[in-house]
TORKOL-4160 file (C-alpha; in steps of 0.2 Angstrom, whole numbers, padded with zeros to 4 digits, m for minus):
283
<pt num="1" X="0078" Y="0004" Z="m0019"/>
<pt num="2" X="0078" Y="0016" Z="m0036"/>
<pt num="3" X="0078" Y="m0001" Z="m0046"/>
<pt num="4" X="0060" Y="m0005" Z="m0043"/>
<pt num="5" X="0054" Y="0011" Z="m0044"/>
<pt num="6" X="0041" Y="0017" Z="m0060"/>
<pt num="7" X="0049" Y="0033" Z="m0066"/>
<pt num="8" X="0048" Y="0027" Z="m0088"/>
<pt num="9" X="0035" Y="0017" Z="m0096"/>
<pt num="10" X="0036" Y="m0003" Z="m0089"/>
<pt num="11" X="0030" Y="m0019" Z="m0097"/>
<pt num="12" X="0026" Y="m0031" Z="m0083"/>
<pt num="13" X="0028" Y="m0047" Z="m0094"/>
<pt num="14" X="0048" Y="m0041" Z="m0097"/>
<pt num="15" X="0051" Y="m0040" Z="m0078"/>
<pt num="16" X="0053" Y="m0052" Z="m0068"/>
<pt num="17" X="0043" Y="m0059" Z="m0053"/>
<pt num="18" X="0058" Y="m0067" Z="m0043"/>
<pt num="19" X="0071" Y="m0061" Z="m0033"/>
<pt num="20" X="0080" Y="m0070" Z="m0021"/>
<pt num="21" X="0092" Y="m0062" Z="m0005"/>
<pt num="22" X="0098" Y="m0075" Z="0005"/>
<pt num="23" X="0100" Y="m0064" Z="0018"/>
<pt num="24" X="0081" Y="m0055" Z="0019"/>
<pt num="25" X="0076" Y="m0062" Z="0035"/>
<pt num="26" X="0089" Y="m0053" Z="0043"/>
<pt num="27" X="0090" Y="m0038" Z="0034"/>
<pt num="28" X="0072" Y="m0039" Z="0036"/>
<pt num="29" X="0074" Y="m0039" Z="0056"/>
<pt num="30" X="0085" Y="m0024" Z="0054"/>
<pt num="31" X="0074" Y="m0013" Z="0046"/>
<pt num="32" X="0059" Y="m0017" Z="0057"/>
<pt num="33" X="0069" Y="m0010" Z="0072"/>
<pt num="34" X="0074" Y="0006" Z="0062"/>
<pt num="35" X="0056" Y="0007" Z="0056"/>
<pt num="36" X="0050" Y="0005" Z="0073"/>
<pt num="37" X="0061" Y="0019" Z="0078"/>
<pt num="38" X="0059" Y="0033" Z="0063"/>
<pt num="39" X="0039" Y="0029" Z="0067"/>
<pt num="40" X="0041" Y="0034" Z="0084"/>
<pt num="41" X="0049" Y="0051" Z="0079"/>
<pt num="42" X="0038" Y="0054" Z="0065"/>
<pt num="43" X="0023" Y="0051" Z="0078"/>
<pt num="44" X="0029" Y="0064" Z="0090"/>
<pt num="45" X="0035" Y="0076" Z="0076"/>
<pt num="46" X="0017" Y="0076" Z="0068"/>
<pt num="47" X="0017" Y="0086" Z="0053"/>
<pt num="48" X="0018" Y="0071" Z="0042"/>
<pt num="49" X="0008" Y="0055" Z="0038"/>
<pt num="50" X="0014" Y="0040" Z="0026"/>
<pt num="51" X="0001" Y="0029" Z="0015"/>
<pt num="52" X="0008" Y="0011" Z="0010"/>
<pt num="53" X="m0003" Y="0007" Z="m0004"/>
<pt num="54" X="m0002" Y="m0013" Z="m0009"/>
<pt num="55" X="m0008" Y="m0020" Z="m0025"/>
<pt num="56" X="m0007" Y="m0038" Z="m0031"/>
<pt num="57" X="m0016" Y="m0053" Z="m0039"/>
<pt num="58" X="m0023" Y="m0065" Z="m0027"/>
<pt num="59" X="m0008" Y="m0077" Z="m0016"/>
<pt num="60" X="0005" Y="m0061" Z="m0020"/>
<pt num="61" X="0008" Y="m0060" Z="0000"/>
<pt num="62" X="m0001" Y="m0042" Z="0004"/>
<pt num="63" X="m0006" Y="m0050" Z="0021"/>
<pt num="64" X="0009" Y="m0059" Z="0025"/>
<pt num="65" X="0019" Y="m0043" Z="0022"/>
<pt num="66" X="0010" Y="m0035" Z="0031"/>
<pt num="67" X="0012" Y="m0043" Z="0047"/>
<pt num="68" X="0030" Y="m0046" Z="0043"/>
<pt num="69" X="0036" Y="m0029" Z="0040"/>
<pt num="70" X="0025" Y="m0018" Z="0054"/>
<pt num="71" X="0026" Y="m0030" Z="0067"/>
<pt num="72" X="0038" Y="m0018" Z="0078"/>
<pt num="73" X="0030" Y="m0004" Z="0073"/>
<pt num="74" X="0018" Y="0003" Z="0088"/>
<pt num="75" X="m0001" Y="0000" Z="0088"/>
<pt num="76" X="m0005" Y="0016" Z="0090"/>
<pt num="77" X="0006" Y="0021" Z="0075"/>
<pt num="78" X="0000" Y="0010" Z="0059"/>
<pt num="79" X="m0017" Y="0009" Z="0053"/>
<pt num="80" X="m0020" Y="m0006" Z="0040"/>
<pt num="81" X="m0038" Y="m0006" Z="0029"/>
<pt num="82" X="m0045" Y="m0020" Z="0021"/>
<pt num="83" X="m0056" Y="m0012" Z="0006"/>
<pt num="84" X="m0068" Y="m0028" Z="0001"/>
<pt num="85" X="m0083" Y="m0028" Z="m0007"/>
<pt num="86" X="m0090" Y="m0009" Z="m0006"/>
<pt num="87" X="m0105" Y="m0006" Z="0007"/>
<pt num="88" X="m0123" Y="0000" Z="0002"/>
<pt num="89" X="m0116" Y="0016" Z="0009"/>
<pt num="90" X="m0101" Y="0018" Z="0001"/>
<pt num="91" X="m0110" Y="0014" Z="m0016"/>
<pt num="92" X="m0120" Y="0033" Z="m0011"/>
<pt num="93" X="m0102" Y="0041" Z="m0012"/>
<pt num="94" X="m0090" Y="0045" Z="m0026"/>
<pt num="95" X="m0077" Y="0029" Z="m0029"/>
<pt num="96" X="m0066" Y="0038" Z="m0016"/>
<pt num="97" X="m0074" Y="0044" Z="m0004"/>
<pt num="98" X="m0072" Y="0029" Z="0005"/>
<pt num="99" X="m0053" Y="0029" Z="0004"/>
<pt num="100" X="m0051" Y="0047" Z="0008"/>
<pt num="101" X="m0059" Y="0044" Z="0023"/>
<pt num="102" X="m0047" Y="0032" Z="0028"/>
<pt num="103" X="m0031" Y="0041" Z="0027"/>
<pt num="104" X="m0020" Y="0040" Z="0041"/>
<pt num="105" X="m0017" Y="0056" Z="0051"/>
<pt num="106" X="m0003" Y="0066" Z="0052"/>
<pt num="107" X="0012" Y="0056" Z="0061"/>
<pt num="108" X="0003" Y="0037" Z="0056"/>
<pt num="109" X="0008" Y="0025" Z="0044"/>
<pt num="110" X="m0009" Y="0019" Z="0034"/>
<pt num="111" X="m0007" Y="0005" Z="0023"/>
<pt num="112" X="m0021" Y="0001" Z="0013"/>
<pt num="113" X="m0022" Y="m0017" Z="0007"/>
<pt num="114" X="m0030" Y="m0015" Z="m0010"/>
<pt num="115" X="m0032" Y="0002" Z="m0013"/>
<pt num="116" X="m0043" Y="0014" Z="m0023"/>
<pt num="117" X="m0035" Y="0008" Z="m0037"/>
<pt num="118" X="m0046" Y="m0007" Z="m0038"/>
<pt num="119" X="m0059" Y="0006" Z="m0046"/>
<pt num="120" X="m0047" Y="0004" Z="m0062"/>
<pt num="121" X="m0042" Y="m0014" Z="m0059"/>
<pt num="122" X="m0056" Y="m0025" Z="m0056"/>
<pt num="123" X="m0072" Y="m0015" Z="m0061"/>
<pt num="124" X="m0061" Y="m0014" Z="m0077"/>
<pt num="125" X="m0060" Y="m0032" Z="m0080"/>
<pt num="126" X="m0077" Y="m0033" Z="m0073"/>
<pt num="127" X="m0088" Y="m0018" Z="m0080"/>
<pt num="128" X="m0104" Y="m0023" Z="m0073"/>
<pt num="129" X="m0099" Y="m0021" Z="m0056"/>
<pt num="130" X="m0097" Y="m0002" Z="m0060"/>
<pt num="131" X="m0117" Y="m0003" Z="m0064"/>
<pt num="132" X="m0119" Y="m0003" Z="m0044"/>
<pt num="133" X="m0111" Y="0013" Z="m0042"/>
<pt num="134" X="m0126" Y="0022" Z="m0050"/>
<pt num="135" X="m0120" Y="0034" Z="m0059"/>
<pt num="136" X="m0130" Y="0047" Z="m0070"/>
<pt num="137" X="m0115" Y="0046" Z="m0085"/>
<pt num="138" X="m0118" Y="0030" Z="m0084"/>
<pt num="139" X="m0133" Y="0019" Z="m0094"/>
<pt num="140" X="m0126" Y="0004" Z="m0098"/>
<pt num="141" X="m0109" Y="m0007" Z="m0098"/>
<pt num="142" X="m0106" Y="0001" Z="m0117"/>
<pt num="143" X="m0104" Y="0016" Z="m0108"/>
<pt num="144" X="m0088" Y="0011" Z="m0099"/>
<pt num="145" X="m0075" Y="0011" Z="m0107"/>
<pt num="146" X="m0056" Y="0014" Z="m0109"/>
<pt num="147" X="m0058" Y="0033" Z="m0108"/>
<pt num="148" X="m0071" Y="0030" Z="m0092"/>
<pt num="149" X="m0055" Y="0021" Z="m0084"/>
<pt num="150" X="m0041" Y="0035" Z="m0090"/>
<pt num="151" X="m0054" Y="0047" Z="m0082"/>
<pt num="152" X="m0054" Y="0039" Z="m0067"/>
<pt num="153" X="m0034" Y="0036" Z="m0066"/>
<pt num="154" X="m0034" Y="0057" Z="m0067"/>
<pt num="155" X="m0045" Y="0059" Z="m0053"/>
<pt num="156" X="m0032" Y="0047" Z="m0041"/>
<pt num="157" X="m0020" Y="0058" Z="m0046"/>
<pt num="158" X="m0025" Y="0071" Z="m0041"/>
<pt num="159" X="m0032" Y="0063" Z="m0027"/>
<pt num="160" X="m0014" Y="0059" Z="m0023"/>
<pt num="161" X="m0007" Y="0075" Z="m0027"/>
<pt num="162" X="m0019" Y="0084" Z="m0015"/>
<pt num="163" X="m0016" Y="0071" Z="0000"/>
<pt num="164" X="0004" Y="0073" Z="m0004"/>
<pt num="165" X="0002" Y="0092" Z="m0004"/>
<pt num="166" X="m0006" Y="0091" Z="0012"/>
<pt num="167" X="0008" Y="0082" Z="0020"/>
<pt num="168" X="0007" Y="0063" Z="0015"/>
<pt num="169" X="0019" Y="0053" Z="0010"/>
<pt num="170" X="0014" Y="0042" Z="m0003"/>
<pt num="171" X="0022" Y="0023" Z="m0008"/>
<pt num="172" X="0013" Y="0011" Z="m0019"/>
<pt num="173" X="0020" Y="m0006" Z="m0022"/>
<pt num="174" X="0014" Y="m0019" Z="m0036"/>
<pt num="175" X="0017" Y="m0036" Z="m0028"/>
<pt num="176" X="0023" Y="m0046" Z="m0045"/>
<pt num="177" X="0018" Y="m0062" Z="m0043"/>
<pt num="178" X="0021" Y="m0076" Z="m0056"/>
<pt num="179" X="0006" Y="m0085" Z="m0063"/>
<pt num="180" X="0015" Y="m0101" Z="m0059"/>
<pt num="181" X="0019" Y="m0099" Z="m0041"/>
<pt num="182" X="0001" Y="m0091" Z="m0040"/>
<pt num="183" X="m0003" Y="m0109" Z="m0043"/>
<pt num="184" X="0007" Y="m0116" Z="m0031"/>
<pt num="185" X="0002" Y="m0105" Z="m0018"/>
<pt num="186" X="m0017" Y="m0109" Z="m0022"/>
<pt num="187" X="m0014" Y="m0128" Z="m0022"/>
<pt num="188" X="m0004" Y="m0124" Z="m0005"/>
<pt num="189" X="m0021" Y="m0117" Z="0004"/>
<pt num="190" X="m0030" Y="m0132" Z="m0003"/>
<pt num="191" X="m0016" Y="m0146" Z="0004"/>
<pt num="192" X="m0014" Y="m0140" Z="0021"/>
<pt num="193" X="m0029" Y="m0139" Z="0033"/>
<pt num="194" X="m0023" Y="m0125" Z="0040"/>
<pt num="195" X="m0023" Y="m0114" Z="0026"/>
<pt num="196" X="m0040" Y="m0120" Z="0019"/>
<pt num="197" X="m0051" Y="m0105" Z="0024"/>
<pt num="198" X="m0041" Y="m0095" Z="0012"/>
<pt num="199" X="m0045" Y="m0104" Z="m0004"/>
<pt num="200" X="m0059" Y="m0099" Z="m0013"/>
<pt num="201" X="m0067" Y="m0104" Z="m0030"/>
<pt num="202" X="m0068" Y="m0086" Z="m0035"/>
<pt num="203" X="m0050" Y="m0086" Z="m0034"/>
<pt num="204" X="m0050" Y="m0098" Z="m0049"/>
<pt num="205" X="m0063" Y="m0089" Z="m0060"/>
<pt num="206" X="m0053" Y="m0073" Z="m0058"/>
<pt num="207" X="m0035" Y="m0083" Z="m0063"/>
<pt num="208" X="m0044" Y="m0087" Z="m0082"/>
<pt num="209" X="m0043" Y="m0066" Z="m0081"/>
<pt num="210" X="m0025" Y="m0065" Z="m0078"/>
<pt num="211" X="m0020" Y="m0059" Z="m0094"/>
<pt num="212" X="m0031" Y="m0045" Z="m0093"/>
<pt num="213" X="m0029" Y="m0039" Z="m0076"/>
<pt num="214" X="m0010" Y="m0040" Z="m0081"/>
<pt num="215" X="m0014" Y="m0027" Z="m0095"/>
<pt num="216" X="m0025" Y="m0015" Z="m0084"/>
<pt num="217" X="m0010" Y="m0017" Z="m0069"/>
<pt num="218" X="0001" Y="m0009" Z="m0083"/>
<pt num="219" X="m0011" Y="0004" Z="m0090"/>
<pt num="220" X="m0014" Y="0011" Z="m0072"/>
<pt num="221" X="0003" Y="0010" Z="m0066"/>
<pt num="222" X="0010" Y="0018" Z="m0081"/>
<pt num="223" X="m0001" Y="0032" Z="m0080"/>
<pt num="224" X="0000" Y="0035" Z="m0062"/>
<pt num="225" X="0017" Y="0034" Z="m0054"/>
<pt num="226" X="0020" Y="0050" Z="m0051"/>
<pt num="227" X="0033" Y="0060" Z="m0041"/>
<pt num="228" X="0022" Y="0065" Z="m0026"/>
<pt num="229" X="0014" Y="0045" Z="m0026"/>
<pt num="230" X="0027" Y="0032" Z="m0036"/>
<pt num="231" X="0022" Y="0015" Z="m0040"/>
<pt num="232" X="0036" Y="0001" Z="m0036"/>
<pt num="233" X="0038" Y="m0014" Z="m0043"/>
<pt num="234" X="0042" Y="m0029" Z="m0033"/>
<pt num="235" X="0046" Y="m0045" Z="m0038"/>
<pt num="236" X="0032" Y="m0057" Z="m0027"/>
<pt num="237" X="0039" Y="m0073" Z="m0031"/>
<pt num="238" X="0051" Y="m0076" Z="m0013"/>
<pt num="239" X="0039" Y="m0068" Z="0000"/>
<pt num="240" X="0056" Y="m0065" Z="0012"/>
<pt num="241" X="0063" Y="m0055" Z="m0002"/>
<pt num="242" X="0049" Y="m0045" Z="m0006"/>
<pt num="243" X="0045" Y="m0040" Z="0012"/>
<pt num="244" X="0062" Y="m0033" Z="0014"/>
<pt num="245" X="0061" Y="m0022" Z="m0004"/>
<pt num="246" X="0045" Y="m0016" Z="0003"/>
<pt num="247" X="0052" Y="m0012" Z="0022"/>
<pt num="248" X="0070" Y="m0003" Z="0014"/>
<pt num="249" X="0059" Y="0007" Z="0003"/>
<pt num="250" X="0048" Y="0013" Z="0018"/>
<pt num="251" X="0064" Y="0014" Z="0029"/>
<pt num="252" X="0073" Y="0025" Z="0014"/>
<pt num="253" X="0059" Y="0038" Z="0010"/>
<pt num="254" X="0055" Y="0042" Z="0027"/>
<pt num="255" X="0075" Y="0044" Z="0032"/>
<pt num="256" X="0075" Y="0055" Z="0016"/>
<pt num="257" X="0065" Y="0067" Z="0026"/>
<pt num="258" X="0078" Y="0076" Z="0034"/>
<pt num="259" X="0065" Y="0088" Z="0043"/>
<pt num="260" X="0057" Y="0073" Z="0054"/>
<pt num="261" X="0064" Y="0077" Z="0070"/>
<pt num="262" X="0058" Y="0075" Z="0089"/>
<pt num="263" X="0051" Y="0091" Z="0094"/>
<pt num="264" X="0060" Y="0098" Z="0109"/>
<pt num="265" X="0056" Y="0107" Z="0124"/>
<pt num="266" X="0053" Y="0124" Z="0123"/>
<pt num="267" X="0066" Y="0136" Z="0134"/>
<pt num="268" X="0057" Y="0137" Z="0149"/>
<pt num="269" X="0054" Y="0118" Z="0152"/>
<pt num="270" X="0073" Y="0114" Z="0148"/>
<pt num="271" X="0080" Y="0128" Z="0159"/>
<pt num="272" X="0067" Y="0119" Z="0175"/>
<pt num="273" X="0073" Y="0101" Z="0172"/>
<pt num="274" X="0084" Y="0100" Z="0187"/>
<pt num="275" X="0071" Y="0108" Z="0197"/>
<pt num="276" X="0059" Y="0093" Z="0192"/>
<pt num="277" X="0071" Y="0081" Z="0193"/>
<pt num="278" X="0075" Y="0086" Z="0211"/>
<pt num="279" X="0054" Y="0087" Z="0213"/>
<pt num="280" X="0050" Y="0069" Z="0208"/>
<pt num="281" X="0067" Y="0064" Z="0217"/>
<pt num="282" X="0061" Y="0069" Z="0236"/>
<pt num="283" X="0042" Y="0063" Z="0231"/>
């Protein structure tokens, strides 16, 4: 999965948003159950954690994925966050506080759907919005400006870089979506009934911004796929496709982790087991 991966400058309009592998749904099926598996090991090894990050433009099938590629995994192992709109609360703490305190803990998969890298995405297309968060460097929108944003992209990574340090396996994937088959999937939720709760008229207002948030997608990713947290690129266009780029990627960089093991029992249990076996035997 190295060929999606940021490691040199990228330009999103020179790579493309589809990709089609017949075979996804099954290869798809085969990395859930090995997924599922490595979790499992990873849960009852402990000393690591992993944060899925997922970025995209509206309709680029974060929730979808979602569903699709954790569905085996157990509950008790994968923690997914929603960051909407932040809260009164989280408006009285630094931009990520509210993400740090959702990191998963060690032996979890955490996934964050949108990430703290909306900080540099949408209240970068949308200044104003950065007026809420109070700030005493802050006095007006002419204040915020490219340089507010770089500042901000150093603070994520070191964010990342402390969080990776401390155990976490970081993977963030830019969902590449076409603007064209953001269309259609937009005329899709209003066609069918069923999907009619999704559509919103914001999502139109913020598809006259596409160019711009296209630029600031690049900005950030360029300046912050990193070693310790890379950014991936995955072409959004075929949702079977993606899902399975996303699931391999997870699947490889946790098998890459040769130190993941099942703890085993210490000495004294192992050299009782045929006495327990012979206890729970003539129960």
């Amino acid at each position: 999965m190295h060929k999606y991966k940021v490691t040199t400058p990228i330009n999103l309009s020179k790579i493309s948003t589809k990709e089609v592998d017949s075979n996804a749904k099954d290869k798809l099926k085969k990395a859930r159950k090995q997924l599922s598996e490595l979790q499992d090991t990873m849960y009852a090894h402990g000393k690591y954690s992993m944060l899925v990050c997922l970025q995209g433009m509206d309709t680029s099938g974060k929730d979808s994925l979602i569903r699709e590629v954790f569905k085996q995994v157990n509950a008790r192992g994968v923690v997914v966050h929603s960051f909407k709109v932040p809260t009164d609360k989280e408006l009285k703490h630094d931009f990520l506080w509210r993400h740090y305190v959702a990191l998963p803990e060690r032996g979890k998969i955490g996934v964050f759907n949108r990430t703290h890298y909306e900080n540099v995405l949408v209240t970068r297309v949308h200044p104003e919005y950065i007026m809420g968060e109070k700030l005493p460097s802050v006095k007006s929108t002419n204040d915020i400006d490219d340089a507010f944003f770089h500042n901000r992209m150093e603070d994520i990574n070191n964010f990342e870089k402390h969080i990776a340090d401390n155990g976490t396996i970081i993977l963030k994937f830019f969902l590449h979506v076409s603007k064209e088959e953001q269309k259609n999937r937009l005329l899709r939720r209003i066609e069918k009934k069923n999907k009619n709760w999704k559509f919103s008229a914001g999502d139109l207002e913020e598809r006259e911004h596409w160019s711009t948030y296209q630029a600031c997608y690049e900005d950030a990713i360029n300046r912050t796929s990193t070693e310790k947290a890379p950014w991936y690129i995955v072409p959004a266009d075929d949702k079977p496709t993606a899902r399975t780029i996303v699931a391999n990627t997870i699947l490889e960089t946790l098998e890459s982790y040769k130190d993941i093991k099942a703890p085993e029992l210490d000495d004294k249990t192992k050299a009782r087991l045929d006495e327990f076996r012979a206890q729970l035997e003539n129960d």
